[in-house]
KOLKE-671153 format. One line per 2 residues: number of its first residue (from 0); their letters; for each residue x, y, z of C-alpha. Coordinates in pm, 1 decimal. Layout:
NUM = A = X:Y:Z; ... .
//
This chain:
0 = XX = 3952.3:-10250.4:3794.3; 4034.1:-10154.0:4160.0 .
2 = XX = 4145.9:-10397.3:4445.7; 3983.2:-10190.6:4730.6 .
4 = XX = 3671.7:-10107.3:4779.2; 3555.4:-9884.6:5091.1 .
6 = XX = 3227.4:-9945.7:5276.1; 3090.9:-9644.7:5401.5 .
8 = XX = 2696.9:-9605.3:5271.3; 2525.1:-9683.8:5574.3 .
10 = XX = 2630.2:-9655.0:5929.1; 2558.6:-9776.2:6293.2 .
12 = XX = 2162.2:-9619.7:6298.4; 2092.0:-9840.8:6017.8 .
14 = XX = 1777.6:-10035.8:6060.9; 1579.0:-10092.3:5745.5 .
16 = XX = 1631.6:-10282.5:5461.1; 1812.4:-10210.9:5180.9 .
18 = XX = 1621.9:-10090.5:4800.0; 1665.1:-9950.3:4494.3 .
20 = XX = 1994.9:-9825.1:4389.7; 2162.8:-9890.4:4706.5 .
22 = XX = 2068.4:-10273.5:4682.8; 2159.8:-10256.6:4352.3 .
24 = XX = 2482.7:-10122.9:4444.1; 2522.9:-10352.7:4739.6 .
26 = XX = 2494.6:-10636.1:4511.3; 2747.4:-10527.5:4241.9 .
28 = XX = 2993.2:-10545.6:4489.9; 2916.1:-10868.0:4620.1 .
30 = XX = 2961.8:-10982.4:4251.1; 3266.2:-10845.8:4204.5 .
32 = XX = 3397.2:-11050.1:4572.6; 3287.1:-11357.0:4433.8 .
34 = XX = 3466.9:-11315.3:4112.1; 3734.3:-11064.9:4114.1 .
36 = XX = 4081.2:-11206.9:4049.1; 4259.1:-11091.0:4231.7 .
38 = XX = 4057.9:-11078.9:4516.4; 3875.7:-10735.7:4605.5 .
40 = XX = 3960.5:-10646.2:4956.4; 3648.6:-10470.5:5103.0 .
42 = XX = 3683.3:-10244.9:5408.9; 3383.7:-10167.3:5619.5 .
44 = XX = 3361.1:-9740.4:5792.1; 3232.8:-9846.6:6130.4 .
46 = XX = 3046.0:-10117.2:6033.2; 2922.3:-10332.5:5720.8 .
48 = XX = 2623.1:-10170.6:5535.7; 2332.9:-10388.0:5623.1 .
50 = XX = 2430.5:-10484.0:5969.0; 2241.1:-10361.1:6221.6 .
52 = XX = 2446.6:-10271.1:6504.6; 2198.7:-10327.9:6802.5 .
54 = XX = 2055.4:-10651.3:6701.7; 2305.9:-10837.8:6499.6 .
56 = XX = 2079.9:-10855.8:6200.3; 2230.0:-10886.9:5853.7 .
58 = XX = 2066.1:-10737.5:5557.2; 2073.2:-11030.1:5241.0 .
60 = XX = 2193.2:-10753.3:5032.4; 2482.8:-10701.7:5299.5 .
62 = XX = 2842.2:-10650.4:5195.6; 3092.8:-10880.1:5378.6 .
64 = XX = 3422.3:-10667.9:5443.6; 3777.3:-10827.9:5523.0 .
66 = XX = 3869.9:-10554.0:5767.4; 3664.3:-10341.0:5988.5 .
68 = XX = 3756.9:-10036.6:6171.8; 3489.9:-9881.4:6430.4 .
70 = XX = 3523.1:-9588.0:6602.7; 3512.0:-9563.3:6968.0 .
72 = XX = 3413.9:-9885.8:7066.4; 3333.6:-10219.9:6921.5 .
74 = XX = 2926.7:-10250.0:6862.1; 2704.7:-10511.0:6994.3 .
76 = XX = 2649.7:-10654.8:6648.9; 2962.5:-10706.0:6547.4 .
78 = XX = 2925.4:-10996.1:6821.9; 2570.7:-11117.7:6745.5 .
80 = XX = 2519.4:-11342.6:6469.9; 2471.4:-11360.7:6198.9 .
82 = XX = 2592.8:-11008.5:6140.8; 2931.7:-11103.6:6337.3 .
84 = XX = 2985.5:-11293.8:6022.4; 3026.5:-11002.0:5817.1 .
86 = XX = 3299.4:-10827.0:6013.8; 3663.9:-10954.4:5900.8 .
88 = XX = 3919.2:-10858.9:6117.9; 3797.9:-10565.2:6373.7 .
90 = XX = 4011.5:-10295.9:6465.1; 3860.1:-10006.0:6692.9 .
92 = XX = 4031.6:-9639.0:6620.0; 4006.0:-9403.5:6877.1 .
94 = XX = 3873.4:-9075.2:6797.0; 3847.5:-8858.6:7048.9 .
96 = XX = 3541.6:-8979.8:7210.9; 3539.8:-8910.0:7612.1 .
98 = XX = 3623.5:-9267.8:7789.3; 3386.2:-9190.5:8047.0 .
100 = XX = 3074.2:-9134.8:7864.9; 3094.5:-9513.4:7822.1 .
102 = XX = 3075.2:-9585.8:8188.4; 2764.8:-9697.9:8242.2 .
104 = XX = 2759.7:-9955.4:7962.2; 2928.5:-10228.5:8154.8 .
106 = XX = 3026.8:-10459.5:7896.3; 3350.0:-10545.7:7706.8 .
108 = XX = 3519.4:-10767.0:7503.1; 3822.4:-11009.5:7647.8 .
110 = XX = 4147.4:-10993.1:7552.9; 4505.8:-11191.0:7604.2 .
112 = XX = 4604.4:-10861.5:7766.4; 4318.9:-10927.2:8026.4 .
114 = XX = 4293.7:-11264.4:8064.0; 4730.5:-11271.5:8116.6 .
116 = XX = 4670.6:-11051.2:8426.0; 4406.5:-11257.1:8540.5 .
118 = XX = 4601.6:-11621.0:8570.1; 4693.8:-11740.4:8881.1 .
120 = XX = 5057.0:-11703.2:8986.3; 5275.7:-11986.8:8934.8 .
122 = XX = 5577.0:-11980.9:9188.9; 5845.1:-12209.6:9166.2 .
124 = XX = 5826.7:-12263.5:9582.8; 5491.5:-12362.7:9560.7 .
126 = XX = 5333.1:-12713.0:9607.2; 5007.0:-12881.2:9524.2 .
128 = XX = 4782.2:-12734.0:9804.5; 4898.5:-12377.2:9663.2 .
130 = XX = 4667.2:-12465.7:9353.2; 4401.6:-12615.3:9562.3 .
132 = XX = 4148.2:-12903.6:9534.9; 3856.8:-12977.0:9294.9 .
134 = XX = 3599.1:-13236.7:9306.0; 3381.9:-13372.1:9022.9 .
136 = XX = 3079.2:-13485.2:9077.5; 2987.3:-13606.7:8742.3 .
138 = XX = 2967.2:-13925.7:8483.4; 2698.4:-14203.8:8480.9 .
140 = XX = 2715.5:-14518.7:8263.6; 2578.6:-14380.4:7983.5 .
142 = XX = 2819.1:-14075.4:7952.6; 3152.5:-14202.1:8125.3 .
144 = XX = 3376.1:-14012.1:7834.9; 3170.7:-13672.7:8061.1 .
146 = XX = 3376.6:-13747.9:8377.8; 3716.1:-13814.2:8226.1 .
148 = XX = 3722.5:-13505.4:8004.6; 3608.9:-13290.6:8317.1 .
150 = XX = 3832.1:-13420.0:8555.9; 4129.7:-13456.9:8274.6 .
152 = XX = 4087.2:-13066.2:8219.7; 4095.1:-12979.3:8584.6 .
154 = XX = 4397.6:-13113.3:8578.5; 4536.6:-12920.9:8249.3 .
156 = XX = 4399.1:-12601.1:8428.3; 4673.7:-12603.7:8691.5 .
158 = XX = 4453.5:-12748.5:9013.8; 4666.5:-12864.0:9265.5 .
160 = XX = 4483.5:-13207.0:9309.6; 4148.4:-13336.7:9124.0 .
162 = XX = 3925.3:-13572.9:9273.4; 3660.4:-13750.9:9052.4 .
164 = XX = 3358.5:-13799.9:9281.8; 3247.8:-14107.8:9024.9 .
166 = XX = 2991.9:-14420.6:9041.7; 3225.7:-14708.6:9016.8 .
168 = XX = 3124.7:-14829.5:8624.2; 3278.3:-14485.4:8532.0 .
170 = XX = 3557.5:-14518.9:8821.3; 3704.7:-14811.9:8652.7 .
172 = XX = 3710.5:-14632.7:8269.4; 3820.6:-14310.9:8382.0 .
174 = XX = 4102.1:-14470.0:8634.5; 4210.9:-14675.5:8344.6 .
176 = XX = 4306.3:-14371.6:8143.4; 4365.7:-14118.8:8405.5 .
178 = XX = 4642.3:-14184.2:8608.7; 4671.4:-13815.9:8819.5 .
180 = XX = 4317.3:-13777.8:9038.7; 4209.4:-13943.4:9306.0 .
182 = XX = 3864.3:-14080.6:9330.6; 3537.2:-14100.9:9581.4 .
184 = XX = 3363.8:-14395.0:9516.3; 2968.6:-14330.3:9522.1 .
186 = XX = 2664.3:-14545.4:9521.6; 2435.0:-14614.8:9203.3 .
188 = XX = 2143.8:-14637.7:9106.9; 2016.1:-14850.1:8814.5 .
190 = XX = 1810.1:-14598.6:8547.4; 1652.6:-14683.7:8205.4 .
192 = XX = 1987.2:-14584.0:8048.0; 2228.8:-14736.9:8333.8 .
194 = XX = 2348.0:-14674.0:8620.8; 2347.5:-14299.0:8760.9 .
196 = XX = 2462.5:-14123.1:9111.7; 2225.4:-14245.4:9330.7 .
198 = XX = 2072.7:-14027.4:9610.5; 2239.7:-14119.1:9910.0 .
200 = XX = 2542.8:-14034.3:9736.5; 2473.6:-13666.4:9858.7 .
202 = XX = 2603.1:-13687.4:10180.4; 2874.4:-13878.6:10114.2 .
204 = XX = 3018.9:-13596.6:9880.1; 2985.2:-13328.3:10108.9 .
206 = XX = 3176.6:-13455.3:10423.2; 3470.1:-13545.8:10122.2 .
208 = XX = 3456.2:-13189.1:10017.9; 3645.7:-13099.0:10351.2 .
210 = XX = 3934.3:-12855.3:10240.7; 3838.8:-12864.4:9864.4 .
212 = XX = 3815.7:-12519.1:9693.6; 3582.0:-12605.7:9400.6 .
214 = XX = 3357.9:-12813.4:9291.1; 3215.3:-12938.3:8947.5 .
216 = XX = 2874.6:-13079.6:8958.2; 2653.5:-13203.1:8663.6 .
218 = XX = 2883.8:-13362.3:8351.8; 2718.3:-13678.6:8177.4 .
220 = XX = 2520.9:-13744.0:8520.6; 2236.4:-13805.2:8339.6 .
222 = XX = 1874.0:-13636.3:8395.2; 1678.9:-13932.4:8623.5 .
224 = XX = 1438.1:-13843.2:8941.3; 1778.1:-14002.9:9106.3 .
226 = XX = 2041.2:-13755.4:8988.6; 1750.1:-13489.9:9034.8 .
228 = XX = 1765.7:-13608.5:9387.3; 2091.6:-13596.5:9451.6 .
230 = XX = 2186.3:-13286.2:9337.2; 1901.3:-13111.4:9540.0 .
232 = XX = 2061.8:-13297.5:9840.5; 2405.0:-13188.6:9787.5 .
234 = XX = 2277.9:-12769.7:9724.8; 2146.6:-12820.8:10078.7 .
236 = XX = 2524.5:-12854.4:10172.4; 2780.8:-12603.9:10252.8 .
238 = XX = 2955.0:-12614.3:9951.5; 3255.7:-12457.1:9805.5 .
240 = XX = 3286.2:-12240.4:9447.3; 3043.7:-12453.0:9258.5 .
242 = XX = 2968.4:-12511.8:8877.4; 2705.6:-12666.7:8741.3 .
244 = XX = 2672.9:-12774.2:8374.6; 2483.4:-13008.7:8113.2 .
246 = XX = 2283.5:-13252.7:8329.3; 2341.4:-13087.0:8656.9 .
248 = XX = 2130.2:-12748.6:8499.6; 1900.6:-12983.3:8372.7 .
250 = XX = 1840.2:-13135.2:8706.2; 1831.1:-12801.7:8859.2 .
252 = XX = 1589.5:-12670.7:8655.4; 1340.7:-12904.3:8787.6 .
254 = XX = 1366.9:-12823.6:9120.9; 1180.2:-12564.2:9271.6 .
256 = XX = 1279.7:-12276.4:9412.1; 1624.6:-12356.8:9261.0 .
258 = XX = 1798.4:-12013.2:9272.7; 1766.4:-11985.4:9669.9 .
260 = XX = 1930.6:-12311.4:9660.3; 2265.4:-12226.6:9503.5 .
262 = XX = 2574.0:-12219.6:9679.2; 2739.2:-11813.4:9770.5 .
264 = XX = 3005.4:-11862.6:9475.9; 2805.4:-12082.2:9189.6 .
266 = XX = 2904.6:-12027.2:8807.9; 2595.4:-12167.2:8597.5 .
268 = XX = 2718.4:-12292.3:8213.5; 2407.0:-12353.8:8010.7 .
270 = XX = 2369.9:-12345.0:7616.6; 2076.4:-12222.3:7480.4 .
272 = XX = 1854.3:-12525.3:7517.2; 1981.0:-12537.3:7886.5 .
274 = XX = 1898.9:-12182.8:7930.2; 1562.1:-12224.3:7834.5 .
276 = XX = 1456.1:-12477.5:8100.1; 1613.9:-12270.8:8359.9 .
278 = XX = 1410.1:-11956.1:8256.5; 1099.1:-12173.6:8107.2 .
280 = XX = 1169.5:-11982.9:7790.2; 1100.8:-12055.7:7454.0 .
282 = XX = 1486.1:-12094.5:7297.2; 1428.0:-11837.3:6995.1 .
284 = XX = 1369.7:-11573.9:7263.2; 1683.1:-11678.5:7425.0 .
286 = XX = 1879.1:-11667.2:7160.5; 1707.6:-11358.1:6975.1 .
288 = XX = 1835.1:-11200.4:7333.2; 2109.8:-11354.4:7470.4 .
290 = XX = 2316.5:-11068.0:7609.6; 2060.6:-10896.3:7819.6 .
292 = XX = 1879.6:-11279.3:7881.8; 2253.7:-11356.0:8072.5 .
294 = XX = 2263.4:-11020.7:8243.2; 1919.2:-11022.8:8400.1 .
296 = XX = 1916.3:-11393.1:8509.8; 2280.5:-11350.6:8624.8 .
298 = XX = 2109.6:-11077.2:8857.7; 1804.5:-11232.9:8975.7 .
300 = XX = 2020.3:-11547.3:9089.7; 2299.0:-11384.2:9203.7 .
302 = XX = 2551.0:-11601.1:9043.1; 2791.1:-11600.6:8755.5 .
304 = XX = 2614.5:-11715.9:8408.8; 2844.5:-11810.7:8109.7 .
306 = XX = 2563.3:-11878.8:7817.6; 2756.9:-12051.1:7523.6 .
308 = XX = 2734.4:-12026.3:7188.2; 2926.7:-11814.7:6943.1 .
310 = XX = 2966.0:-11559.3:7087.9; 2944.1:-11707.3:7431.7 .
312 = XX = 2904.8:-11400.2:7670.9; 2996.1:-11407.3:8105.0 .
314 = XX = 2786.5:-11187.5:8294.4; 2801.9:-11136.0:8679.3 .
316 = XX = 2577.6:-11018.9:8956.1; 2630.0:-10702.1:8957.5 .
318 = XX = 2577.2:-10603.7:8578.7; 2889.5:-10639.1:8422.9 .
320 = XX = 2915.3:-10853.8:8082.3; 3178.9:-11009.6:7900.1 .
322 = XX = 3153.8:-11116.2:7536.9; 3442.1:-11433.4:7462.9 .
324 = XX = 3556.8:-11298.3:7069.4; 3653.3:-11650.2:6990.8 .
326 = XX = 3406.7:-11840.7:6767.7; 3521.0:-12190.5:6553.1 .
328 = XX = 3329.1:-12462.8:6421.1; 3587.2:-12720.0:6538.4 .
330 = XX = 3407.6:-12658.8:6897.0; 3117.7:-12752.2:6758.8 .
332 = XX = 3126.9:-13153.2:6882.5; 3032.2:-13298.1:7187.2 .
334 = XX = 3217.8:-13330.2:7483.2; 3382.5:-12985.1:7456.2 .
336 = XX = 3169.7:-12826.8:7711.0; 3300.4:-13095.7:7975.6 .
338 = XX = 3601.8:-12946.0:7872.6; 3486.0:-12583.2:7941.1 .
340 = XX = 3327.0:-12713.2:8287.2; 3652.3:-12859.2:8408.8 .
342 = XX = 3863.1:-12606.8:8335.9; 3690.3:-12383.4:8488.1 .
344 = XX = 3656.1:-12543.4:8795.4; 4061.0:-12605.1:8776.8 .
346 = XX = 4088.0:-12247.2:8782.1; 3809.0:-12170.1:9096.3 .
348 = XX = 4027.7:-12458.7:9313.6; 4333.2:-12186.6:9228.3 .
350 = XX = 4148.8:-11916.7:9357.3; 4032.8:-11680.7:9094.5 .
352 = XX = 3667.6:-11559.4:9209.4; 3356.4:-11687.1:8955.9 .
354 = XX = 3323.9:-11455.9:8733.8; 3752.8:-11441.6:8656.5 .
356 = XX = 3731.8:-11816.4:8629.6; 3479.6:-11856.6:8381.9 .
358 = XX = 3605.9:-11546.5:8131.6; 3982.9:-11750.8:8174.6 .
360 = XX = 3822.8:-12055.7:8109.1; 3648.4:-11956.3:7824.5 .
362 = XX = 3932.9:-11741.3:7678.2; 4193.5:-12111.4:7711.4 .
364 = XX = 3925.3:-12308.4:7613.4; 3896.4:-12093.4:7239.2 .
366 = XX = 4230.2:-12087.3:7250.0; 4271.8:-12465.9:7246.0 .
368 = XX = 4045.5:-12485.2:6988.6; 4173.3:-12234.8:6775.5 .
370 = XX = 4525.7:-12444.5:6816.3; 4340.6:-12756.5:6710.7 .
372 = XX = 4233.9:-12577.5:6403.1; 4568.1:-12444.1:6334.0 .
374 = XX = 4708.3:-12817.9:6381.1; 4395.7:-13036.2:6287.2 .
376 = XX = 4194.9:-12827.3:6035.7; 3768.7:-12773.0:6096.5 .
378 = XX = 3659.0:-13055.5:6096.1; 3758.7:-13415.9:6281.5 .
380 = XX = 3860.7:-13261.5:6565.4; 3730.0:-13408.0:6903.1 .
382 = XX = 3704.6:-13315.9:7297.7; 4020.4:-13476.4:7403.9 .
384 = XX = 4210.3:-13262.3:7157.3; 4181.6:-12991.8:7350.5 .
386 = XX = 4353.0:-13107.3:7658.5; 4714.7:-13105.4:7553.7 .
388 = XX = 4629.1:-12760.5:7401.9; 4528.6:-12588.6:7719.5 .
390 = XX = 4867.8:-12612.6:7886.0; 5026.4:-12449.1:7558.5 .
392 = XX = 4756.4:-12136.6:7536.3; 4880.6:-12048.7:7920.9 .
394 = XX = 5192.8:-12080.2:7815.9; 5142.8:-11890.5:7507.5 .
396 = XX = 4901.4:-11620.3:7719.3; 5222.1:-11606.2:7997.3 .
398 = XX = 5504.2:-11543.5:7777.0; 5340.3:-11312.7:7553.6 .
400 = XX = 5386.4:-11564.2:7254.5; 5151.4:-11570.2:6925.9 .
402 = XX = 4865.0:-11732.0:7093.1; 4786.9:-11963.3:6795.2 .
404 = X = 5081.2:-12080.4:6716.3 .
//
C-alpha cells in the first residue's frame, strides 16, 4: 500500500551476493516496481543494495532506486556500469565529513558550474586570431563524412579559423558543404580501400602549421602502412597542442616507441578497443579497469587521456581524474567521436591547456546530445545533429540557462 519505499539494507562495504531473506526481500520490491500503480518511488541510503561501490558491480537481486542521496561524496560505482544504472538521480548530502581527508583522492565529477568557469572568454573587441587556428589532418576516401564533422565542430567550438589539412577526393566533398575553413591540399596515396594521406604529406603539414595553436590528427585517415607513415613523420615535427583520435591512435599504436614521440601538449581520445592496442591489452581488462587503466597510462605518457565510453573519464599527468556524468544512447552512432575530436581541438586553438579542453569538450559534446534527445528522441539521431547543438549548450552553460532545454 505505500508509494515510498527506503533503501537502506546494505551499504557502501557491500561485496557479496545477496541470499536468503534479504534476496527474498530484494526481490519483493522489485515486484512491486514493476507493477505498482501508481508507481513506487524507491530511494536508495548511500547507495542501492547490491551495488558494489568500488567496482561498479550490480547484484541481479539489486534494487533500482529513482533518487539517491550519498553522503560525503559521490562513490566510484555510482559511475561504473552496470551499477551506474541503478542510481536515479544522485544527490550528495554533506554530513560533516572533514573536506580535507579527501585530498589525496584526486578525482571528481564535472559540473556546469566547472566547466562555465572554464570557457574561454568571448569579448566583443576581439577578432578571429583571438580564438586562434586549428588544423585537421584527417579524412581519406573511404571516410570523407570523418573530416567534415571534425573540421565542422572546430568551427562550432569557437576557433578563430579552421583549416582542413585534406587529400583532395575529401577536399572537394567537404568544400562542397563547408563553406567557413580553409584547406591544405595534400598528396595521396592509392590503398585497398582508396585513397589515403600519403607520406610525403608530412612535411608539407608542418611548415603550414606556422602560427596554428592546435592541431587534430587521425579522423577517418584510415589505418594503411601510408597513413602509419605519415603520422610517424609529422610526430617528428614541432607541433602545436595535438589530438589524436580513431585512426591516428590506431596508427600510433603501431609505431614503436610511440610515447617518446608525442608532441609536449598531446590529448589521446581512444575507446576501449583503441585503448587496447595502445596498451596491448586484452579489452575486458580495460574496461573491467578503466579509471585507474586512464590514470596510469595518462602518467607513463605524460599526456592527457580521455577514454570514452559511458562514463567516459579525463585523466592528466599528474594524477588527477575526471569522470564526464553524461551517458545517452543517442551517442551511440558513428561519427560522434569526430565530433568529440574537433571540438576539442576548437577549444585547444582558444587556449585552454589539454586537460581543460578535453573535460569542456566532453561536457558540450553530452550536452549536445542530451539536446538531441530532448528534440529528436533515442534513437535516429546522427553525428551532424550535434553541431547546431554545441553553440546552444555554451550558450546555455554561459548564461546560466537550463542546460537541456
Amino acid at each position: 500500500r505505500c508509494t515510498v519505499v527506503v533503501d537502506a539494507l546494505l551499504g557502501t562495504g557491500a561485496n557479496r551476493p545477496a541470499g536468503g531473506q534479504l534476496a527474498e526481500l530484494m526481490d519483493t520490491v522489485r515486484t512491486a516496481q514493476a507493477a505498482a500503480h501508481p508507481p513506487l518511488h524507491v530511494v536508495a541510503v548511500d547507495c542501492a543494495s547490491g551495488l558494489n561501490c568500488d567496482s561498479g558491480a550490480l547484484d541481479p537481486h539489486a534494487i533500482a532506486p529513482d533518487l539517491t542521496v550519498t553522503f560525503a561524496h559521490a562513490k566510484q560505482g555510482h559511475y561504473l556500469f552496470p551499477g551506474a544504472g541503478a542510481v536515479g538521480e544522485l544527490i550528495v548530502a554533506d554530513i560533516g565529513i572533514d573536506p580535507e581527508l579527501a585530498q589525496d583522492v584526486h578525482t571528481f565529477v564535472l559540473d556546469a558550474g566547472l566547466i562555465r568557469n572554464w570557457l574561454p572568454e568571448r569579448k566583443a573587441d576581439s577578432h578571429k586570431g583571438t580564438f586562434g587556428k586549428v588544423m585537421l589532418a584527417v579524412g581519406s576516401e573511404s571516410f570523407p563524412g570523418a573530416a567534415y564533422l571534425a573540421c565542422a565542430a572546430a568551427g562550432r567550438a569557437g576557433a578563430g579559423l579552421v583549416t582542413g589539412a585534406l587529400i583532395r577526393p575529401v577536399w572537394a566533398l567537404v568544400a562542397s558543404k563547408l563553406a567557413e575553413p580553409t584547406y591544405v591540399l595534400l598528396p595521396a596515396q592509392d590503398a585497398e580501400r582508396g585513397a589515403v594521406i600519403a607520406p610525403s604529406a608530412a612535411p608539407l603539414v608542418a611548415s603550414a602549421l606556422a602560427g596554428y595553436k592546435a592541431l587534430v590528427l587521425g579522423c577517418g585517415i584510415g589505418n594503411t602502412p601510408a597513413t602509419r607513415d605519415f603520422v610517424a613523420g609529422l610526430l617528428g615535427a614541432d607541433l602545436p597542442a595535438t589530438l589524436i583520435d580513431a585512426d591516428g591512435l590506431n596508427c600510433l599504436a603501431q609505431l614503436e616507441a610511440w610515447p617518446q614521440r608525442l608532441p609536449a601538449q598531446c590529448v589521446l581520445t581512444p575507446h576501449p578497443a583503441e585503448m587496447a592496442r595502445l596498451c596491448d591489452l586484452p579489452i575486458d581488462e580495460i574496461v573491467a579497469a578503466r579509471w585507474e587503466v586512464a590514470r596510469a597510462k595518462a602518467a607513463e605518457w605524460g599526456c592527457t587521456v580521455l577514454l570514452k565510453g559511458p562514463y567516459t573519464v579525463i585523466a592528466e599527468p599528474g594524477g588527477w581524474l575526471a569522470v564526464l556524468p553524461i551517458a545517452t544512447a543517442a551517442l551511440a552512432t558513428a561519427g560522434t567521436g569526430d565530433v568529440l575530436a574537433g571540438l576539442i581541438g576548437g577549444l585547444l586553438a582558444q587556449g585552454l591547456d589539454p586537460f581543460r579542453a578535453a573535460c569542456a569538450g566532453a561536457w558540450l559534446h553530452g550536452m549536445a546530445g542530451q539536446r538531441c534527445v530532448a528534440r529528436l528522441g533515442q534513437a535516429g539521431v546522427v553525428a551532424s545533429d550535434l553541431l547546431p547543438e554545441v553553440p546552444l549548450a555554451q550558450r546555455a552553460l554561459r548564461t546560466d540557462m537550463t542546460l537541456t532545454a
